[in-house]
Phi, psi and omega in degrees: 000135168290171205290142152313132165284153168307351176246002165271337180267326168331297178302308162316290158340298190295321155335307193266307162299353190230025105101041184294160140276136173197192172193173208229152173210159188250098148277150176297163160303324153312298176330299221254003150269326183245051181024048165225174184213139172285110143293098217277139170345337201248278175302014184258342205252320164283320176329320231237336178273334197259013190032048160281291166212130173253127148311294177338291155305005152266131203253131184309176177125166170267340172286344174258022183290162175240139194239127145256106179318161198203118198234132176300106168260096179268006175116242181296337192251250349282155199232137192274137193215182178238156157224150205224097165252136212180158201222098149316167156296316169290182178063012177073009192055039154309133217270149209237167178179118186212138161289128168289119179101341184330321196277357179254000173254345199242139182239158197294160173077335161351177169239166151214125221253096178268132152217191209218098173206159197093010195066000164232150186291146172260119198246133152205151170281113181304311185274351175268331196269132158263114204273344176282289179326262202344283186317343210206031158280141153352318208246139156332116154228166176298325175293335195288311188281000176281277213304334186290300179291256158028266200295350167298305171318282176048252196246013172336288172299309188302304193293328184320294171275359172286309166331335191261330167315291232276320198280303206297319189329271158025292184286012160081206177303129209231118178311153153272163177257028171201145171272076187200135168343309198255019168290338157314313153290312179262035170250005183262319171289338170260019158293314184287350191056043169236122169342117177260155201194175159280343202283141191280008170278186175265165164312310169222098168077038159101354193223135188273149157229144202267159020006127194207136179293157171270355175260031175225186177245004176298157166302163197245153176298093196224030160138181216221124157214150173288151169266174193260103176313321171281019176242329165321123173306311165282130178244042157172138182359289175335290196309312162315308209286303204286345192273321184240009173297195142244169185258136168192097165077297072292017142246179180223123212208165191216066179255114177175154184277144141250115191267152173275348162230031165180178201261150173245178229279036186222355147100006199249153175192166189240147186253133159260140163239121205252345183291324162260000155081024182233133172268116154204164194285170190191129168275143174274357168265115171330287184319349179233318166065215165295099188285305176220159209247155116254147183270143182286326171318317183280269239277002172288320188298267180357292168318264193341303188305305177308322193230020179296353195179108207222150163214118191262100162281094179280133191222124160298124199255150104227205200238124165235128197043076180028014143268134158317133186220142174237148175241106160269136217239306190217163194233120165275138197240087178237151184236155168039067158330173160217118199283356174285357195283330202273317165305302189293352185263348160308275167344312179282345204082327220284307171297129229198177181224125151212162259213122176232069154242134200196134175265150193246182192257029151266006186070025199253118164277123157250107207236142166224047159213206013291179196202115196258142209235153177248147165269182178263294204315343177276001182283333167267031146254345182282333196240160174304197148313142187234219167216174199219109149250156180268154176275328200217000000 
């Protein structure tokens, strides 16, 4: 594909704040005299995500062609249209793909914008349409109202549970139910009647939720990974735990950050290596060196899983009868990291490691990290635009 113009990446921006899924194809001058298209990596890849059609699983022929509704966007207008998905016989059956009609919207080199709702593909021209004057014209058009609709689905669940915030808000300052650091959350979940648990999924529908006091700057939570122990000099907590822990009081515990850009006073930082693509810690002691690799793909994985869809809750703390009481007032609404984002704020400091390990005085270790932490400044640089509601 050719390079984006800048007012094609412009159009794309509003696409993506208004939270379209798509993907993009250049039909050719060729393409478009003979009603064909290479179906390209990149769309063969939206196809198979949106469990629309896997190619793989087609068998070539003109008899195994796939037929899909298809709706056309001129702006004021739309045209009812077919996709043609298909493997010739020839060409190794490379995957093919054309909209009926294309050709009366498209000049060779076009950008053309595919996405799929409604049970049909939705086809405009990027490059010719102007879509922020659509969207956020006065006058009623179909493009205005496929996106409108599009970001409604969406944002279905966020609204769902932003409504279920707004009823607890609602009911003022809510004691906590536990006397601990993390009573900020779980006294908003079990207001909300959600299971408080371990599990590395999000919390509601798909959606994760941060809880946070509002008088304070710590870093924020943004998820608990193990390092891969086979690729490790160390193969377990313990070991970590018995090599830099100390004593405090009837444990023996190993609580601290490690940062990439200084050592802490236990003498550990963190390194990135991007040639191979692993985050690890290191003793400042020769004799121990690098102890344990994490791979950047598993914490990209992890981010993604964790953070595809967060709502960063600010909650007002005080003491009422000698109880904590939380108010919640507002939600930062953030989607899709972007995870190359997460090695440089690694890199930066700004991401941070911290190491919750600790024998009790039964001799039983307990690790509840490690636990990689956000400074705040660092959440709009980790996530796209985001949105911001009050609660109360």
């Amino acid at each position: 594909m050719r390079k984006l113009t800048e007012a094609e990446q412009d159009k794309i921006k509003v696409l993506t704040k208004h939270q379209v899924p798509f993907t993009l194809i250049e039909p050719t001058g060729t393409g478009l005299r003979k009603a064909i298209m290479d179906a390209t990596g990149p769309v063969r890849s939206f196809l198979e995500s949106k469990n629309i059609h896997e190619y793989g699983l087609q068998e070539q022929g003109p008899k195994n062609k796939v037929l899909f509704p298809a709706v056309i966007h001129e702006g004021s207008r739309v045209v009812r249209s077919k996709a043609s998905l298909y493997r010739p016989v020839t060409k190794n059956g490379d995957p093919r793909i054309w909209f009926y009609g294309l050709s009366n919207f498209a000049a060779p080199n076009d950008i053309v914008a595919i996405t799929y709702f409604d049970d049909s593909f939705q086809i405009f021209n990027l490059t010719q349409l102007d879509i922020e004057g659509l969207v956020g014209s006065a006058i009623r058009n179909p493009l205005q109202e496929l996106i409108l609709e599009i970001n409604t689905v969406e944002n279905e669940v966020a609204f769902e549970l932003l409504a279920m915030l707004r009823r607890v808000a609602s009911s003022g300052p809510i004691p906590s139910v536990v006397d601990a650091d993390t009573s900020v959350g779980r006294t908003l979940e079990t207001a909300l009647g959600i299971d408080i648990n371990s599990s590395k999924k999000p919390d509601y529908k798909g959606i994760e939720l941060k809880s946070f006091r509002n008088n304070r700057t710590n870093r924020k939570n943004l998820f608990a990974q193990v390092p891969d122990w086979t690729l490790s000099k160390f193969k377990s907590s313990e070991e970590i735990l018995d090599t830099f822990g100390y004593e405090r009081g009837d444990d023996f515990k190993l609580y601290c950050t490690v940062s990439a850009i200084n050592r802490n006073s236990q003498g550990l930082s963190l390194r990135l290596d991007n040639d191979i693509s692993q985050l690890i810690e290191n003793s400042h002691d020769p004799a121990i060196g690098d102890f344990v690799i994490w791979t950047l793909d598993k914490l990209h994985d992890r981010l993604m899983e964790k953070h595809k869809e967060t709502f960063w809750i600010e909650a007002e703390s005080s003491t009422i009868g000698g109880t904590e009481h939380f108010l919640y007032k507002l939600v930062e609404h953030t989607k899709k990291p972007i995870t190359s984002q997460f090695d440089l704020l690694v890199d930066q400091g700004i991401i941070t490691l911290d190491h919750l390990i600790k024998r009790n005085s039964k001799g039983k270790v307990v690790e509840k990290g490690p636990l990689f932490k956000i400074k705040p400044k660092g959440i709009g640089l980790l996530f796209p635009p985001s949105e911001t509601y009050a609660l109360i």
